[in-house]
C-alpha positions as CSV (number, residue, x, y, z in Angstrom):
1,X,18.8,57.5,13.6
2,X,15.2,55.5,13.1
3,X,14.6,54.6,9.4
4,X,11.7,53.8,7.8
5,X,11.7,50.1,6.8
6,X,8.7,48.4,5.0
7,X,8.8,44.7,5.5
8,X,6.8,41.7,3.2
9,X,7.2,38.4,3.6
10,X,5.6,36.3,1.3
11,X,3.6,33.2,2.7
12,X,6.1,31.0,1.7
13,X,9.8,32.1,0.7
14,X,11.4,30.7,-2.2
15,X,14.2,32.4,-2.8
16,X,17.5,33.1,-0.3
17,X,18.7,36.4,-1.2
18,X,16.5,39.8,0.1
19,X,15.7,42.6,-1.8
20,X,16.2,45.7,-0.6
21,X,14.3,48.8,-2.6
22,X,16.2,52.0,-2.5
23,X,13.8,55.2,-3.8
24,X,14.7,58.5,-6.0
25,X,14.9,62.2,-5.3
26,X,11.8,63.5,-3.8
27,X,9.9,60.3,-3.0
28,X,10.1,57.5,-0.1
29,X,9.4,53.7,0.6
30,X,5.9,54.5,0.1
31,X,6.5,54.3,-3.8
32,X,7.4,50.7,-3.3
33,X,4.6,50.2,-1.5
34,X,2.0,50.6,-4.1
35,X,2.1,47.9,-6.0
36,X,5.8,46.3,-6.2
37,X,6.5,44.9,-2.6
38,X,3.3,42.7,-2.5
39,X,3.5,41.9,-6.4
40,X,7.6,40.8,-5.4
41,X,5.9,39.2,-1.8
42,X,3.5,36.8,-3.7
43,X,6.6,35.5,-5.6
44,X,8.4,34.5,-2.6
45,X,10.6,36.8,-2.3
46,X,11.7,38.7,1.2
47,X,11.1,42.3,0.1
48,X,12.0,45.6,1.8
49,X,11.8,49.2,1.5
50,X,13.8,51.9,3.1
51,X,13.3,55.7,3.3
52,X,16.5,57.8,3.8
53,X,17.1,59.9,6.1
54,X,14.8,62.8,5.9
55,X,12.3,61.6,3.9
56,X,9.6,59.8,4.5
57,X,8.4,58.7,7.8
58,X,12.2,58.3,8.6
59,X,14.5,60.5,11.4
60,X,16.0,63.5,10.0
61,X,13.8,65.7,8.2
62,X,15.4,68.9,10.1
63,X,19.1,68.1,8.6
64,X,18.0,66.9,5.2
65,X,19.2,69.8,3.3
66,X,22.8,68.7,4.5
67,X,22.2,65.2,4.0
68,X,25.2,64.0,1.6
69,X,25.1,60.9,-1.0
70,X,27.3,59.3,1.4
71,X,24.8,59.7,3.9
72,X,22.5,57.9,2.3
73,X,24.7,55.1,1.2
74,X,25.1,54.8,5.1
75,X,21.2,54.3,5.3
76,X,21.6,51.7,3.0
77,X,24.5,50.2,4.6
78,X,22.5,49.8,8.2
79,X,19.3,48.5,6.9
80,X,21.7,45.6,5.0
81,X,22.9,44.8,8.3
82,X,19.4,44.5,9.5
83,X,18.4,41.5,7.0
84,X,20.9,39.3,8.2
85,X,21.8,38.0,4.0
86,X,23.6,39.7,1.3
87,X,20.9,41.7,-0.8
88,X,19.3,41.6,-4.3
89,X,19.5,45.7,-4.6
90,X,17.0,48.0,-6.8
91,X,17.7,51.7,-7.0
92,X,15.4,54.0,-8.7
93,X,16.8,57.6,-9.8
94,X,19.1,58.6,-7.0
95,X,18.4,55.5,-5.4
96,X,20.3,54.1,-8.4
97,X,23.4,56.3,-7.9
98,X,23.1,55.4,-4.4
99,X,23.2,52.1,-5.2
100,X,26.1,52.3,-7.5
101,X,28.3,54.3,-4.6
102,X,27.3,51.6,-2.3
103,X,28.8,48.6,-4.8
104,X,32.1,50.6,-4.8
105,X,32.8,49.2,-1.7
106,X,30.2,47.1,-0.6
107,X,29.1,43.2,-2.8
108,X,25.5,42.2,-3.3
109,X,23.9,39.4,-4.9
110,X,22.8,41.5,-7.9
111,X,21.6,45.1,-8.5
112,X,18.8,46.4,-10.6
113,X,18.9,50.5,-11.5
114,X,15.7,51.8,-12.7
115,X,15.9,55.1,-15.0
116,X,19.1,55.6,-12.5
117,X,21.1,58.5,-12.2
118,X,24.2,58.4,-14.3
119,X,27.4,57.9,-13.8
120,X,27.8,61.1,-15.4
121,X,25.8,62.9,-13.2
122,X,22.7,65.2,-13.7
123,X,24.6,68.1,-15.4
124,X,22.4,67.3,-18.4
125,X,19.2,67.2,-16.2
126,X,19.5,70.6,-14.8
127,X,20.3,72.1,-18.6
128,X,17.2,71.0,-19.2
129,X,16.0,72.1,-16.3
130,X,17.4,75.3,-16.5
131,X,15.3,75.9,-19.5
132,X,11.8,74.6,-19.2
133,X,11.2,76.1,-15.3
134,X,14.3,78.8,-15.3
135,X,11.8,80.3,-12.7
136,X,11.3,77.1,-10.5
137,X,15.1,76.3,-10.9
138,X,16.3,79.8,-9.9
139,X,13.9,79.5,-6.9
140,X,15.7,76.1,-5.9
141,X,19.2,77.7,-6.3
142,X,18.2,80.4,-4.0
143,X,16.5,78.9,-1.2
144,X,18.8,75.7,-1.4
145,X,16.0,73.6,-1.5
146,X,14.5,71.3,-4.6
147,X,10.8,71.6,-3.4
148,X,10.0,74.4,-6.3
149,X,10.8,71.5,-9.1
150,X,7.8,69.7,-7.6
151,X,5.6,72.2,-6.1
152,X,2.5,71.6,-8.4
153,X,0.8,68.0,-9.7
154,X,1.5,69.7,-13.1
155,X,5.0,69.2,-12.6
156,X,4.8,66.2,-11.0
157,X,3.2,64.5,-13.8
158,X,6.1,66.6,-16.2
159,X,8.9,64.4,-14.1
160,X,7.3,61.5,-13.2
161,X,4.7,60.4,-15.2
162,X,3.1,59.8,-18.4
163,X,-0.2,61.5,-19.4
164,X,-2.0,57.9,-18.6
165,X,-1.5,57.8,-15.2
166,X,-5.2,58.6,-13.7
167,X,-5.3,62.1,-12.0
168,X,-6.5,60.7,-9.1
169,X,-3.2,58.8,-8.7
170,X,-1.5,62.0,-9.4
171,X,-3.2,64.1,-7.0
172,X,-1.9,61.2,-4.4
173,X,1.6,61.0,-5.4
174,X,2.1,64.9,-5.6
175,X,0.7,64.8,-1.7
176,X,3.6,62.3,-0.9
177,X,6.9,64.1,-2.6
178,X,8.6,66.1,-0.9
179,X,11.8,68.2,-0.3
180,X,15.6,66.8,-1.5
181,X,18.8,67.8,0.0
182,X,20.7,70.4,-1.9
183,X,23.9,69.0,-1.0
184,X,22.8,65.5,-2.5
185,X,21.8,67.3,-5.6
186,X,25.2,69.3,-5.7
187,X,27.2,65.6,-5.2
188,X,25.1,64.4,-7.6
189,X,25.9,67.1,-10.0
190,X,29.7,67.1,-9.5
191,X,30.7,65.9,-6.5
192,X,30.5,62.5,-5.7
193,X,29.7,60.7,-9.1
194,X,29.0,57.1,-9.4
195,X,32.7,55.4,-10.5
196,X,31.6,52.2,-12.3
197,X,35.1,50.6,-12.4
198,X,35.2,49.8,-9.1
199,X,31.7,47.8,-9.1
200,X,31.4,44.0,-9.3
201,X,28.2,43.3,-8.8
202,X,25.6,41.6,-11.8
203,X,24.1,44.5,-12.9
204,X,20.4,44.9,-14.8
205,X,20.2,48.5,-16.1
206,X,15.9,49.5,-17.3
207,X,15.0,53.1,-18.5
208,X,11.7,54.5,-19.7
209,X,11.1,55.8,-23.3
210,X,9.2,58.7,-22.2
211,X,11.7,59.8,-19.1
212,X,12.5,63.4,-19.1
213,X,14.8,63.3,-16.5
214,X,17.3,60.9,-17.5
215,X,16.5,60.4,-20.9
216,X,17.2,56.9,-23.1
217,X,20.3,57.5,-24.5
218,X,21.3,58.8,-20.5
219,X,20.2,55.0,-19.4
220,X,21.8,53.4,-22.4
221,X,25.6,55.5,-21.3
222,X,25.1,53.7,-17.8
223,X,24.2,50.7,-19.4
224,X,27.8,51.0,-21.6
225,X,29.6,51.5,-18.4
226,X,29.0,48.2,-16.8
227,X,29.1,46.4,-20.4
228,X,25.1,45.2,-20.3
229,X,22.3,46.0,-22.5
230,X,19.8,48.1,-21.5
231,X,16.2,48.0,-21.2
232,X,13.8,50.4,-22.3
233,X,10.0,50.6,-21.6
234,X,8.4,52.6,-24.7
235,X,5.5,54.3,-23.3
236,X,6.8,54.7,-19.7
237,X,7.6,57.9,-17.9
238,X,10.6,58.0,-14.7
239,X,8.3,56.1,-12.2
240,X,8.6,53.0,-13.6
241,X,7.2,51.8,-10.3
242,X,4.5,53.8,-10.2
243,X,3.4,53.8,-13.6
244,X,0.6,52.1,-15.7
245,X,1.9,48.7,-16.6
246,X,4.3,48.7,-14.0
247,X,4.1,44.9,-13.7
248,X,5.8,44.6,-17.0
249,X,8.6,46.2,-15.1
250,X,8.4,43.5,-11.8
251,X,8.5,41.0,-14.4
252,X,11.0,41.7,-16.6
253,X,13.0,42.1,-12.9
254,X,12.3,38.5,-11.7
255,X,12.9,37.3,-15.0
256,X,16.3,38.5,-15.5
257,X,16.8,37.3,-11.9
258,X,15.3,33.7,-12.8
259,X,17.8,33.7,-15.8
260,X,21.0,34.6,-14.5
261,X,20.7,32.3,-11.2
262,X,21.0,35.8,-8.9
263,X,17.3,35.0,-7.5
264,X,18.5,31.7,-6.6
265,X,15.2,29.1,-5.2
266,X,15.4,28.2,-1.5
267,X,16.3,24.3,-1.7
268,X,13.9,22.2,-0.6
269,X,14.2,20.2,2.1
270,X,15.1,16.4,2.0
């Protein structure tokens, strides 16, 4: 299977490990590539990008209502093997429990999950869901698909962004969603939950004040369950990537790389 892989090199690497981005529900490497792979690029890092399977200009689009958490970690898995050095991982929404189930069994230099799925699952989530858009969420129970949760800018910017983010940007980003598997929403719910005991890896945890679909005290559970301190961006809706002022969110990402040693300089040579 071919997956999408966005590659930036910066002109001149300074630090050994790679970092591999690893998108939400609904979206695909193209939301790294607004902004946060060049802005991670100019300060020398080795960035990349993947889309899963079935979303964006990656194989699989046909089976991606079947396509299974584990799945995905297997996505993740195969473009590791492609960058030849243990990864720096960042995993936004379901790309953060992705992240987590790949850390059961799998080491990486550090990890970063950005307003990440729980390990508790969505179960909250779709409450919530249930009774803003019961319409919208009885059509996604009923055609297995989660398209209806998305199908208009106006609820785009309801799940993914604040009310600052320009409607021009907005009208872009709603053209680029798209379809999730059911089946990764129905591990996700129950199924095939993140177990945090059995991860090692450093771990940075940020959430977004203004999230509505894992809200603050959501981020600050996940946070509890690998014994760090959360961060939360007052302000910030789930996108954190895509947001305005998402550089505060790059930053405060290399920083806490910078201070803990996990974005370790490439030594100069003698």
């Amino acid at each position: 299977m071919n997956l999408e892989h966005i590659r930036r090199e910066p002109a001149t690497r300074e630090h050994a490990a790679p970092i591999l981005f690893v998108h939400g529900a609904w979206h695909g490497a193209w939301c790294w590539d607004q902004g946060f792979l060049e802005y991670f690029a100019r300060r020398g890092f080795s960035v990349h990008a993947l889309s899963l399977r079935g979303h964006g200009a990656s194989d699989g689009r046909a089976g991606l209502r079947r396509a299974r958490i584990s799945d995905y970690v297997d996505d993740v898995k195969k473009v590791v093997a492609e960058l030849g050095a243990e990864p720096i991982l960042v995993g936004h929404s379901m790309g953060g429990g992705i992240v987590q189930k790949y850390l059961e069994t799998n080491s990486a230099v550090a990890a970063v999950l950005m307003a990440s799925l729980p390990p508790a699952g969505v179960s909250r989530s779709l409450i919530r869901t249930h009774v803003r858009h019961p319409l919208a969420a009885l059509r996604m129970h009923l055609t297995l698909s989660l398209l209806p949760l998305v199908g208009s800018p106006e609820l785009v910017r309801e799940w993914f962004f604040s009310e600052q983010l320009p409607q021009e940007k907005l009208l872009r980003f709603s053209e680029l969603v798209q379809d999730e598997s059911y089946m990764a929403f129905l591990d996700m719910l129950a199924l095939d939950l993140p177990k945090p005991r059995r991860v090692t890896a450093p771990m940075l945890v940020l959430g977004a004040g203004n999230d509505t679909i894992f809200l603050p005290d959501q981020i600050r559970s996940t946070a509890a369950a690998y014994g760090v301190e959360p961060v939360i961006f007052s302000g910030m809706a789930h996108d954190m990537m895509l947001e305005e002022g998402w550089e505060a969110v790059a930053d405060t990402i290399i920083s806490w790389l910078a201070a803990s040693g996990h974005g370790s300089k490439i030594p100069e040579p003698r």
